[in-house]
Backbone as numpy.savetxt, mean C-alpha at the origin, in Angstrom:
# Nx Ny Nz CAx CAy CAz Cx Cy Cz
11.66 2.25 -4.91 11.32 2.82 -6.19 11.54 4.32 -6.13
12.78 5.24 -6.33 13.35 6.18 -5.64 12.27 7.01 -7.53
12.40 8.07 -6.60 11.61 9.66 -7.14 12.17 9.45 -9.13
13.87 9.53 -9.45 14.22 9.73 -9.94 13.25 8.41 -11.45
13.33 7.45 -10.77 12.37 6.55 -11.78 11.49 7.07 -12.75
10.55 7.87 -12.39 9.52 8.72 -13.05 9.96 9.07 -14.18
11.00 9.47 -13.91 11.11 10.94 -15.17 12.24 9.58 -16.06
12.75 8.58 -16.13 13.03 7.71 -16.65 12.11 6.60 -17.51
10.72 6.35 -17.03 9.86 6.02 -17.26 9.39 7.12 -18.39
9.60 8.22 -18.00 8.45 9.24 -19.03 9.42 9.01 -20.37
10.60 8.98 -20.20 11.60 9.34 -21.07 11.45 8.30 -21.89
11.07 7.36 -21.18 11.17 6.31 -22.46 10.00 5.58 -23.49
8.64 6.03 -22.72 7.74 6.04 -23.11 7.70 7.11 -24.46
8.38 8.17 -24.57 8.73 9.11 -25.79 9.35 8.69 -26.43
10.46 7.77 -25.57 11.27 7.60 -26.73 10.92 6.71 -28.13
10.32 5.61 -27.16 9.44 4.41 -27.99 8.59 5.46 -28.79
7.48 6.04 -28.53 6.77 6.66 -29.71 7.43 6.90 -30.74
8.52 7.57 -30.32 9.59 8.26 -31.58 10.18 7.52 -32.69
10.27 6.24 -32.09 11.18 4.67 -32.67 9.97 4.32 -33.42
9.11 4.44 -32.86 7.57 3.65 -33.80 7.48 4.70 -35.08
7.56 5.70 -35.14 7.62 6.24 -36.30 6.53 7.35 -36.03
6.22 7.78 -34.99 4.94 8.41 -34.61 5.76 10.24 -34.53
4.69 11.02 -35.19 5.29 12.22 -35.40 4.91 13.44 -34.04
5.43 14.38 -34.23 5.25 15.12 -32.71 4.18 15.39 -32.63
3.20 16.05 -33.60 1.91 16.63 -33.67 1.11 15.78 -33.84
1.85 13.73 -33.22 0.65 13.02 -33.34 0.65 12.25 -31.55
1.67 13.22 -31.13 1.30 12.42 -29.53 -0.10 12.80 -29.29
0.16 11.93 -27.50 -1.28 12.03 -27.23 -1.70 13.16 -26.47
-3.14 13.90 -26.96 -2.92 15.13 -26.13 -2.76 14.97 -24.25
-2.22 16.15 -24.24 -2.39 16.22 -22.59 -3.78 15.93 -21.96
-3.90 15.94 -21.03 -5.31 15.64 -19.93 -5.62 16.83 -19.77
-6.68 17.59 -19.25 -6.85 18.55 -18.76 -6.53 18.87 -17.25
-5.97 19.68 -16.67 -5.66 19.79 -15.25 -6.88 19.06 -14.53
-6.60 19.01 -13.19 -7.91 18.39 -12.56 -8.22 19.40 -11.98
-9.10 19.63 -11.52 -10.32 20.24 -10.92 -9.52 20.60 -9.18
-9.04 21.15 -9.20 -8.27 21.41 -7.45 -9.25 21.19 -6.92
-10.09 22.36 -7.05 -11.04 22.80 -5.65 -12.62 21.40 -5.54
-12.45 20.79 -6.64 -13.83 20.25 -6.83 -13.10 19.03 -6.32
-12.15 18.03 -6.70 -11.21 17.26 -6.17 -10.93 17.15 -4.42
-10.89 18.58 -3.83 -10.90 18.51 -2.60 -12.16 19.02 -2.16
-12.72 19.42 -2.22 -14.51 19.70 -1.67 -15.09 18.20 -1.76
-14.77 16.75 -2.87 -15.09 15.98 -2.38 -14.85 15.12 -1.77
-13.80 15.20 -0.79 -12.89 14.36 0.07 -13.53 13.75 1.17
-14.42 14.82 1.85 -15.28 14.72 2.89 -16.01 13.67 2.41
-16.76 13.66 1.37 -17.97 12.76 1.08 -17.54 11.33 0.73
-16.38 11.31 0.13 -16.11 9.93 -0.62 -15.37 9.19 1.22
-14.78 10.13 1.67 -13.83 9.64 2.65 -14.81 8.39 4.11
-15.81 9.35 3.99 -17.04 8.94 4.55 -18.23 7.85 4.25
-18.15 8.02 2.85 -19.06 6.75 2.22 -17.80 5.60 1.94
-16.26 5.49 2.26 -15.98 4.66 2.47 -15.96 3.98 3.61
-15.90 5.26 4.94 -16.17 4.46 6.10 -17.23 3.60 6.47
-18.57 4.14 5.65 -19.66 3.84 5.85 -20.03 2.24 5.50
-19.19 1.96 4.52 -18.96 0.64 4.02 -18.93 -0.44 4.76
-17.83 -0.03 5.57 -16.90 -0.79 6.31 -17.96 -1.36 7.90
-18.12 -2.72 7.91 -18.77 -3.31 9.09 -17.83 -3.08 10.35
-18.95 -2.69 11.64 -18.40 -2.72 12.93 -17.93 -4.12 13.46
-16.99 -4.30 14.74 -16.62 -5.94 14.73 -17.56 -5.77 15.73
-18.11 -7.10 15.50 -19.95 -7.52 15.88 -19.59 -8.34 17.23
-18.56 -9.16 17.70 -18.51 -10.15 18.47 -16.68 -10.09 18.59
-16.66 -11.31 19.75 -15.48 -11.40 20.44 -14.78 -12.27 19.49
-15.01 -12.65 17.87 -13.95 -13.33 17.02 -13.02 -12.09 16.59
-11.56 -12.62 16.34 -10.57 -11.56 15.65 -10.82 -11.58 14.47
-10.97 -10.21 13.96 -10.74 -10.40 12.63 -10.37 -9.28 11.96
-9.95 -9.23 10.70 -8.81 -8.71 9.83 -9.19 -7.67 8.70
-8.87 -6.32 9.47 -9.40 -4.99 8.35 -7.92 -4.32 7.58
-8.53 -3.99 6.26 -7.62 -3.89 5.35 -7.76 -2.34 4.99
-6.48 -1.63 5.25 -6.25 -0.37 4.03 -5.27 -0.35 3.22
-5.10 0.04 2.09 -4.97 0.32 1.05 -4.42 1.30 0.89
-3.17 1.80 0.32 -2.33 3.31 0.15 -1.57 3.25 -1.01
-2.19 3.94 -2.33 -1.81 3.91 -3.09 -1.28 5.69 -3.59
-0.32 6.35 -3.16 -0.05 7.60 -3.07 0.41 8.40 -4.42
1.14 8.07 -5.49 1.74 8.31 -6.31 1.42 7.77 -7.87
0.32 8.90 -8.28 0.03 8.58 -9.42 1.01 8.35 -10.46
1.89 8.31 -10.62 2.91 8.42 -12.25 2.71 7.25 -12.90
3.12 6.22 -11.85 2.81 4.55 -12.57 2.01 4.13 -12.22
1.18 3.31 -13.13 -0.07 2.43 -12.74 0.10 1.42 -12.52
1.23 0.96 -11.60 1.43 -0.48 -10.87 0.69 -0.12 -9.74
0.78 0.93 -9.49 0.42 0.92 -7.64 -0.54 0.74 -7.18
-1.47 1.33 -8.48 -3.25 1.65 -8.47 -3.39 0.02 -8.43
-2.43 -0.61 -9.59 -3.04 -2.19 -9.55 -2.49 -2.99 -8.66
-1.32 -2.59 -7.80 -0.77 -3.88 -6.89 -2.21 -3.57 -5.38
-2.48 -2.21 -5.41 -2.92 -2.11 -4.05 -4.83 -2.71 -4.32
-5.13 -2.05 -5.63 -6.25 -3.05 -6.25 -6.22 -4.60 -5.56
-5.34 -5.51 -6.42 -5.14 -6.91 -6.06 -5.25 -6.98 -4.59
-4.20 -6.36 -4.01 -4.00 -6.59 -2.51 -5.09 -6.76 -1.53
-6.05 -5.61 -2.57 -7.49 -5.54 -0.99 -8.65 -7.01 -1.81
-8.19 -7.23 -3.11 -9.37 -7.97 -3.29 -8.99 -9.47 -2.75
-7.37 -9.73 -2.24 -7.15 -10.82 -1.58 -7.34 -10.97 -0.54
-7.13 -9.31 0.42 -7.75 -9.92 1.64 -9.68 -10.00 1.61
-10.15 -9.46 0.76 -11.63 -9.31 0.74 -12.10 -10.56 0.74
-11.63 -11.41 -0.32 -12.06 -12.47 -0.79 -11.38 -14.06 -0.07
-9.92 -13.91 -0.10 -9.26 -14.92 0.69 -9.30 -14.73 2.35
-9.22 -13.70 2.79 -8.02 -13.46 4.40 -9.13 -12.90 4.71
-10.96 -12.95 4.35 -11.75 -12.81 5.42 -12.32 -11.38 5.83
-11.41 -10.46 4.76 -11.69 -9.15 4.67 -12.95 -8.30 4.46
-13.95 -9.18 3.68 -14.71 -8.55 2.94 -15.76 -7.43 3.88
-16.45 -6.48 3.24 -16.90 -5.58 3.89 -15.83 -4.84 5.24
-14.65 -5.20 5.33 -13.87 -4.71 5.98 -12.90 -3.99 5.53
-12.92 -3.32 4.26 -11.57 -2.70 3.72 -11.82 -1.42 2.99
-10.83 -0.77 2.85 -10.89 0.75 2.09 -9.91 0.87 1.41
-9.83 1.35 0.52 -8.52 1.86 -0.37 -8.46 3.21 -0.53
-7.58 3.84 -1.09 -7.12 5.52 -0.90 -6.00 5.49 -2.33
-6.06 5.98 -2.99 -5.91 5.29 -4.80 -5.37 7.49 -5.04
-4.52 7.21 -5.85 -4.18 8.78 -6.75 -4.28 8.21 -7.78
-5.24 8.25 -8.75 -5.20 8.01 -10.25 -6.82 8.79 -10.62
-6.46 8.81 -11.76 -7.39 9.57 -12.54 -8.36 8.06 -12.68
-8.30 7.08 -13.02 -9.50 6.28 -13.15 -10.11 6.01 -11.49
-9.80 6.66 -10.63 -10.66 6.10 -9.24 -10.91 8.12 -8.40
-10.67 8.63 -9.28 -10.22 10.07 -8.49 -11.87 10.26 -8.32
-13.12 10.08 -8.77 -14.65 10.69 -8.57 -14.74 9.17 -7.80
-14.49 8.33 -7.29 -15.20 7.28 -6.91 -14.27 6.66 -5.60
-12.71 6.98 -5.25 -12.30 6.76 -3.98 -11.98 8.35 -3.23
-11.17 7.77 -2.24 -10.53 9.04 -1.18 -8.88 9.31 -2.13
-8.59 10.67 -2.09 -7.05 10.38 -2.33 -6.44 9.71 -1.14
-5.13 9.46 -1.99 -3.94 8.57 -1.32 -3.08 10.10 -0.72
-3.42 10.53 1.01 -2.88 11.58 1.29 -2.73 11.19 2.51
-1.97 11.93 3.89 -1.37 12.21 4.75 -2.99 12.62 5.49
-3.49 13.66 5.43 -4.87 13.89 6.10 -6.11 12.30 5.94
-6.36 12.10 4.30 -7.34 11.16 4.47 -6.33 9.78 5.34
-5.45 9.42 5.34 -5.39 7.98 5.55 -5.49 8.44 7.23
-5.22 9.45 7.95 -5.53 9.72 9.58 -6.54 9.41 9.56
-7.55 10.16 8.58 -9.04 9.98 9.11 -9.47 8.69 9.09
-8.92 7.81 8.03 -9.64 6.40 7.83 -9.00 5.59 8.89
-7.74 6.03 8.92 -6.95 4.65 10.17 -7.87 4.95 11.54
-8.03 6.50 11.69 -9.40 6.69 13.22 -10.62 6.18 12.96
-10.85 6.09 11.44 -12.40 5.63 11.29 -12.38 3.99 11.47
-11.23 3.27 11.18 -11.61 2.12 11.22 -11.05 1.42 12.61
-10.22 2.61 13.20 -10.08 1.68 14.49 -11.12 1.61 15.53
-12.68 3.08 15.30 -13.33 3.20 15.77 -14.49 1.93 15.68
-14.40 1.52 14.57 -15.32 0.25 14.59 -14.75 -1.54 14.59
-13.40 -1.18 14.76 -12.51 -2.30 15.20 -12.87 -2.35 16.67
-12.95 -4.15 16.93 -12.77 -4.56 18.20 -11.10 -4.70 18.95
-11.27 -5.27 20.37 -9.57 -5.26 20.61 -8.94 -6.30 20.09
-9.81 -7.27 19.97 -8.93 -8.74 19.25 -8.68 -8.07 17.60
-9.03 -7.02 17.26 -8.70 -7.49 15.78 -7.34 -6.71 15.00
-7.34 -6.90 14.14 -5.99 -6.36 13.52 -6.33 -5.72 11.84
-5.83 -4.91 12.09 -5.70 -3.40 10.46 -4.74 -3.83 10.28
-4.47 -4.33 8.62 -3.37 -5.01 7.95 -3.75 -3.47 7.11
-1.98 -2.37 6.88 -1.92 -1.29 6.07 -1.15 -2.24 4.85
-1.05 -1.87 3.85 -0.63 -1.93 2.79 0.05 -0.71 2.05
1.04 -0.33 1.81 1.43 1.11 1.40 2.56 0.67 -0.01
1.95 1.34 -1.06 3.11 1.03 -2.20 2.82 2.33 -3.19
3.97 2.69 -3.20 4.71 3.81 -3.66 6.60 4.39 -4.06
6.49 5.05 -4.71 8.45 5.47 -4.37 8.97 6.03 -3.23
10.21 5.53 -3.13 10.55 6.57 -2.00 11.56 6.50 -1.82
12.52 7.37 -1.43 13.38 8.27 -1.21 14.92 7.61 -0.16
15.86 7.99 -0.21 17.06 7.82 0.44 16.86 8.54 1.98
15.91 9.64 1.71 15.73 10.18 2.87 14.32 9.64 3.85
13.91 9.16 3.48 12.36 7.77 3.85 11.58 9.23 4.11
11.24 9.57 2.79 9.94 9.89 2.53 9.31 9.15 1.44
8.04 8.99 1.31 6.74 8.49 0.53 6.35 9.23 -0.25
6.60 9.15 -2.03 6.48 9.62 -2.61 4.48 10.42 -2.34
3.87 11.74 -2.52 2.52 11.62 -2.24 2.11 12.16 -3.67
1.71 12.14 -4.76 1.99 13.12 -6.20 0.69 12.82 -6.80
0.26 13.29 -7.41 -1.34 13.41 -8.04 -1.25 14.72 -9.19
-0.77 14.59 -10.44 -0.93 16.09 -11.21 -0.47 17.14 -10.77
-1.79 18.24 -10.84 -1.70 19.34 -10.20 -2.39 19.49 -8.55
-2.33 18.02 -8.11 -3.03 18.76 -6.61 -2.09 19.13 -5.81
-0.97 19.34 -5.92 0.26 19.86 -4.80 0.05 19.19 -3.70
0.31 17.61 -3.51 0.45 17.26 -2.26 1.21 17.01 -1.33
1.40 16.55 -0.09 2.56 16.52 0.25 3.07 15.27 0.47
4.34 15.14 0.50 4.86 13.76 0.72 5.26 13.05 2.34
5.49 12.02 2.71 5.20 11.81 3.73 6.52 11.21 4.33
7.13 11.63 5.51 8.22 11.13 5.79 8.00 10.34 6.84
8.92 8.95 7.21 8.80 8.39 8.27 8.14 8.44 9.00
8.51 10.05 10.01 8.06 10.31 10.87 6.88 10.62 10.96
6.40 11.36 9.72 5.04 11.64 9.96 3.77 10.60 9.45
4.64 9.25 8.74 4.13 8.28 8.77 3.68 7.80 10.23
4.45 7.25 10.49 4.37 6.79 12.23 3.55 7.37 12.87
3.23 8.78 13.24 2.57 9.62 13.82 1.01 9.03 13.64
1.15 9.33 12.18 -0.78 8.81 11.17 -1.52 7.71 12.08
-0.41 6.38 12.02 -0.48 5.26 12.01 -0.26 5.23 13.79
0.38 5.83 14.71 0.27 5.49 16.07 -0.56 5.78 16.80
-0.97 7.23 16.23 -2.40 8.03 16.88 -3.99 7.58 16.34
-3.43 6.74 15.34 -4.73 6.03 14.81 -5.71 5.20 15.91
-5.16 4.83 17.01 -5.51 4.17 18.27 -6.02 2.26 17.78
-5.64 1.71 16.96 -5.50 0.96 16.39 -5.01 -0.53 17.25
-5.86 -1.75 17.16 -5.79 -2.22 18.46 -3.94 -3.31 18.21
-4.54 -4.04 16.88 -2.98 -4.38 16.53 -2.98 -4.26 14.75
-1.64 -4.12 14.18 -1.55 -3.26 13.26 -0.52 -4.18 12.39
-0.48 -4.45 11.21 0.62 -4.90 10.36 0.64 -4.09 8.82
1.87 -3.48 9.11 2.18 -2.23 8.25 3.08 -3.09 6.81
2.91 -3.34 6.25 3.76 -3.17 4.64 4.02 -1.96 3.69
5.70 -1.78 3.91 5.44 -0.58 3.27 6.60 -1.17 1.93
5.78 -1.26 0.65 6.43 -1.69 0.13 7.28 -0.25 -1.26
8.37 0.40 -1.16 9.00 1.53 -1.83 10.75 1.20 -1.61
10.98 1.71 -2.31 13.16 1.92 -2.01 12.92 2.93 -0.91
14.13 2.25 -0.16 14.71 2.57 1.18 13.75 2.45 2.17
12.72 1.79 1.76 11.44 1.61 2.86 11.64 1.10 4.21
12.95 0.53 4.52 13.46 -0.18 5.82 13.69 0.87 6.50
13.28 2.35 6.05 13.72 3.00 7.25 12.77 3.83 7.66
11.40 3.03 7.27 10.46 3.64 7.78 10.20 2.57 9.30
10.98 1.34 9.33 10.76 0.47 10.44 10.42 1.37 11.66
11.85 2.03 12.08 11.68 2.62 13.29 10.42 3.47 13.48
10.32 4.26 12.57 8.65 4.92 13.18 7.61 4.05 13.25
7.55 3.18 12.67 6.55 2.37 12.74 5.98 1.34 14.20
7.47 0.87 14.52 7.49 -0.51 15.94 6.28 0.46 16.91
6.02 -1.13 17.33 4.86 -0.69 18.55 5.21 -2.36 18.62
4.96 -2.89 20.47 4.49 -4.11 20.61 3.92 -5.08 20.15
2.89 -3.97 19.26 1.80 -4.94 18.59 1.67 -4.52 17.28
2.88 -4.05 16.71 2.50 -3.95 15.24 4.09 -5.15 14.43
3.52 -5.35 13.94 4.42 -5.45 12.31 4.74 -5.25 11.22
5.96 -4.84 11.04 6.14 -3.56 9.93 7.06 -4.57 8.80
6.96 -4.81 7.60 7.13 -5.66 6.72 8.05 -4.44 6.04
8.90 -4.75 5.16 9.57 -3.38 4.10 10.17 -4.08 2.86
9.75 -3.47 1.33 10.00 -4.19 0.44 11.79 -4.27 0.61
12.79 -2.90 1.24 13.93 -3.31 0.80 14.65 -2.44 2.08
15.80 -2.33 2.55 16.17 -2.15 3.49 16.39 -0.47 3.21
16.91 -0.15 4.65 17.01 1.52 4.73 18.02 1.87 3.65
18.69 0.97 2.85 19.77 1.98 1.93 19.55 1.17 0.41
18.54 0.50 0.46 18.96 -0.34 -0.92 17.04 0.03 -1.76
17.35 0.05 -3.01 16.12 0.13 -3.83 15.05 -0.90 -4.06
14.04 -0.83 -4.36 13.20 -2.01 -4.96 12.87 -2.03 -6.05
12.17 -2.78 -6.70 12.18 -2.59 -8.20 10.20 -3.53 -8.70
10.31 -2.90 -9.45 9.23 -3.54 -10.52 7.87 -2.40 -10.49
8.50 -0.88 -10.65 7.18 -0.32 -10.58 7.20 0.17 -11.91
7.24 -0.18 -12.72 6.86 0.25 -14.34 5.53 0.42 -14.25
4.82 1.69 -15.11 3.67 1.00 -15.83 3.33 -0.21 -16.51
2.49 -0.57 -16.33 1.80 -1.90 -17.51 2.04 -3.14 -16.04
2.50 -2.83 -15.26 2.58 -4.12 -14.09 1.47 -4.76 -13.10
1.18 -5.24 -12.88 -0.10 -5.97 -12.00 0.51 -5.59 -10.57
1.90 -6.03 -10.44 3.01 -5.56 -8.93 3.97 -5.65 -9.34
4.83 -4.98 -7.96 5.63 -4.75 -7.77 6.61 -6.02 -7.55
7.39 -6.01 -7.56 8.65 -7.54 -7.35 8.20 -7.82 -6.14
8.24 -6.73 -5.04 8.25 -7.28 -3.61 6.22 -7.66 -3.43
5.43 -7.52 -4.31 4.15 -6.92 -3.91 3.92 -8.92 -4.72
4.66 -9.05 -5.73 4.09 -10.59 -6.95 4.24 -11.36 -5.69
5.99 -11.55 -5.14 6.43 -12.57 -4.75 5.74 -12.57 -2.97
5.30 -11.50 -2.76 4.44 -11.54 -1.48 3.35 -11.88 -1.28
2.60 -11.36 -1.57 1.07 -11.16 -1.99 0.60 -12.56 -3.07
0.66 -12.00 -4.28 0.26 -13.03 -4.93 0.76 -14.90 -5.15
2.06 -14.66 -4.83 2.76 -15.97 -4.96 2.93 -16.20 -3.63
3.23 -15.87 -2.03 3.47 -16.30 -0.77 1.94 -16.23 -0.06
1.59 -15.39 0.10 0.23 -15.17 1.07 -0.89 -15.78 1.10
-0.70 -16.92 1.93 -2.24 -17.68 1.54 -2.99 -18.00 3.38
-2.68 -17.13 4.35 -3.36 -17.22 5.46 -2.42 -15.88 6.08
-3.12 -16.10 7.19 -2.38 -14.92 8.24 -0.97 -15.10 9.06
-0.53 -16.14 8.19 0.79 -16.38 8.78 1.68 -15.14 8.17
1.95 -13.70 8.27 2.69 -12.98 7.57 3.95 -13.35 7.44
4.44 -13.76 8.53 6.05 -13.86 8.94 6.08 -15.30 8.04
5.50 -15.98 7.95 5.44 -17.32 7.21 5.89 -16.74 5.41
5.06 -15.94 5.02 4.83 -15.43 3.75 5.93 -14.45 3.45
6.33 -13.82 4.47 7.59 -13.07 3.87 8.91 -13.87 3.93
9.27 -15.17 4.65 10.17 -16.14 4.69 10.33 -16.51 3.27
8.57 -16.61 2.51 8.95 -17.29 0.94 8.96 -16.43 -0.01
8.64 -15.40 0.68 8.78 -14.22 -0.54 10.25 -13.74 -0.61
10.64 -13.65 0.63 11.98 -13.09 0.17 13.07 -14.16 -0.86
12.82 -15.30 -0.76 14.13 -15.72 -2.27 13.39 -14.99 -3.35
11.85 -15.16 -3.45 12.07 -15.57 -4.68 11.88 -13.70 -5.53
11.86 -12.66 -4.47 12.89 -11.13 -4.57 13.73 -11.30 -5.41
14.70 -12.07 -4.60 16.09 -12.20 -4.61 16.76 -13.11 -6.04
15.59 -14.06 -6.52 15.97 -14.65 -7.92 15.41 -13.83 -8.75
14.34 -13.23 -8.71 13.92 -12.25 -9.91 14.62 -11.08 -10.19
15.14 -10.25 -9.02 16.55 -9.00 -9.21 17.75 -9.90 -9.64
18.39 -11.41 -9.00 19.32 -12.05 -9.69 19.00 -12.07 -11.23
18.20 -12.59 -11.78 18.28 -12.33 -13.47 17.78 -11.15 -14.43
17.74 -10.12 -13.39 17.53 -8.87 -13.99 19.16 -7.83 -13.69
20.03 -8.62 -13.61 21.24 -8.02 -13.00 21.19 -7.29 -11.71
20.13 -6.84 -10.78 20.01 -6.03 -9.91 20.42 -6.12 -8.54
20.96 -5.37 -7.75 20.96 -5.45 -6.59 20.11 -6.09 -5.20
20.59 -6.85 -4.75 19.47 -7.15 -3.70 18.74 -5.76 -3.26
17.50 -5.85 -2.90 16.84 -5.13 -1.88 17.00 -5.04 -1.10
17.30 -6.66 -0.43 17.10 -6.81 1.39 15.71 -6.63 2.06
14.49 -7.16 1.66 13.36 -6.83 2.28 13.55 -7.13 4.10
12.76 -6.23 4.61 13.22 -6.40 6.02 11.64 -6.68 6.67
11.95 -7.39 7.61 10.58 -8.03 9.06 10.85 -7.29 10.13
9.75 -6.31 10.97 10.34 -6.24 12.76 8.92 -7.11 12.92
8.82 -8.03 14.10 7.95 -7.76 14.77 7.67 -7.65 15.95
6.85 -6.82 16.30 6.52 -6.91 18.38 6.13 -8.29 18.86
6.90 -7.37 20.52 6.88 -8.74 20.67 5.50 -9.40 21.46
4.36 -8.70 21.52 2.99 -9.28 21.96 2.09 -9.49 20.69
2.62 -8.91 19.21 1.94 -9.21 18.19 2.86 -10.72 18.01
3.91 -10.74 18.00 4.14 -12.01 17.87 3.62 -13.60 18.78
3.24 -13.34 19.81 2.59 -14.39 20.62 1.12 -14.26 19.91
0.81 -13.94 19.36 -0.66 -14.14 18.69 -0.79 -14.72 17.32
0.03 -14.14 16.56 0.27 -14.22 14.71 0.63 -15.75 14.94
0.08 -16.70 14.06 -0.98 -16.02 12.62 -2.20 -16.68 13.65
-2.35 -17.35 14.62 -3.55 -18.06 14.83 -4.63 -17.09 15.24
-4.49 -15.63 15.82 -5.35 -15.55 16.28 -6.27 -15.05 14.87
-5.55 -14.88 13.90 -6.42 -13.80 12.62 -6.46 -15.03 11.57
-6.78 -16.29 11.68 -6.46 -17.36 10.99 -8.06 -17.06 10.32
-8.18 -16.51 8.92 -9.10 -16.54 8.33 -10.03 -17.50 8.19
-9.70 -19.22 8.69 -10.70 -20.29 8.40 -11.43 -20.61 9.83
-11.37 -19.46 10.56 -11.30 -19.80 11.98 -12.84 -19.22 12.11
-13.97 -19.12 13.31 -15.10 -18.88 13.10 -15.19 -17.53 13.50
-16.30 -16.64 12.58 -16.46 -15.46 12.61 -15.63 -14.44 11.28
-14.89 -15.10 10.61 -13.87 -14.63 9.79 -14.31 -15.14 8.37
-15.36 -16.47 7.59 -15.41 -16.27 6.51 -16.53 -15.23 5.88
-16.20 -15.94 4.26 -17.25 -14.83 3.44 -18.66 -14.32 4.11
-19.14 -13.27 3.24 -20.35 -13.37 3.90 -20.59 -13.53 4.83
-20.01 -13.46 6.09 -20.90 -13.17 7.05 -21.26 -11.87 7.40
């Protein structure tokens, strides 16, 4: 979902007003800037009462903690694909009391962490600190991004920064994290693979290092790669299982939209692979609701 989208999106959202018959002095007013300094003075607090949330692993069962990276306010798919995402693992995959989200939008900006480069370090250290060794941090990351594999990071006026590969990888390796399955679902996201590999991680990508992805309009629940993954494939911890069926059905929804394949891409290590999916098998003991 490359940078240039945005300002295509804005364009046409005007344009439609214009077609409806709606006059200039009847758009909608602007927002007021946000609050810089009050916005970041509460980073500390929210960043923290999300850790606080989050249960220590109590015993020798594996089980399955969820973050959430929703970086790039412009469209409100992202706020809602990464929404859905944590309430499936909360509720289905065993998650619950185990997850955090990190959201740029004005409806979650007084009540989560931003979606930034500093908070997601702190949370990936906060939650590997109360992760056991059997268990596994499933990231979730959906946003635009770039030919050059950076991550779109954008919020208004907070000037943030955007995140490249590399300094993805960095976040996510020094996190000390026992095993790790990364989805990074954006255009050209396959070339965030290489920073990502570790033995024990798996790095999922909506579309390969040179090709785009598609479905981040406003008004969307997800993304193409986020429906046919998540909501229509994912129904246990078999990942590699779930991206096998997600990828056609990518590939028929860009077929009747005229579009280019993506190419969603899989690595995985090779000691996370001798474990997946049984050891994080949500129906397994220690892993349902409520406990």
């Amino acid at each position: 979902m490359a940078f240039a989208r945005r300002w295509s999106s804005y364009i046409a959202i005007v344009l439609t007003g214009f077609a409806a018959g709606a006059e200039p002095d009847e758009a909608v007013p602007e927002k007021k800037p946000l609050d810089v300094e009050s916005v970041y003075y509460a980073q500390h607090g929210l960043v923290r009462a999300a850790l606080d949330r989050v249960r220590s692993s109590t015993d020798d069962n594996a089980e399955i903690y969820f973050v959430g990276f929703a970086p790039d306010a412009a469209e409100d798919v992202f706020e809602s694909e990464v929404k859905h995402v944590e309430a499936l693992f909360r509720e289905k995959l065993g998650a619950r009391g185990r997850t955090v989200l990190l959201v740029n939008s004005r409806n979650t900006v007084d009540e989560l962490p931003l979606a930034n480069g500093p908070n997601l370090n702190t949370v990936l250290k906060g939650m590997a600190a109360r992760m056991g060794p059997e268990d596994l941090l499933f990231l979730h990351i959906t946003s635009h991004g770039s030919k050059k594999h950076r991550l779109s990071v954008s919020f208004e006026n907070l000037g943030l920064n955007d995140l490249s590969a590399g300094e993805l990888g960095e976040i996510v390796d020094g996190a000390g994290l026992p095993w790790r399955v990364v989805v990074v679902s954006a255009c050209f996201s396959g070339g965030f693979i290489k920073a990502l590999k570790s033995p024990r991680a798996m790095v999922i990508t909506a579309a390969s290092a040179r090709r785009t992805s598609f479905g981040c309009e406003n008004g969307r629940e997800y993304t193409y790669f986020g429906a046919a993954f998540y909501r229509d494939s994912l129904i246990d911890a078999d990942f590699r299982a779930a991206f096998d069926r997600a990828v056609p059905l990518v590939r028929e929804r860009e077929k009747e939209q005229d579009y280019k394949h993506s190419r969603p891409r899989i690595w995985i290590g090779k000691e996370i692979a001798a474990k997946l999916p049984q050891a994080w098998n949500p129906s397994g003991p220690g892993t349902a609701e409520g406990r």
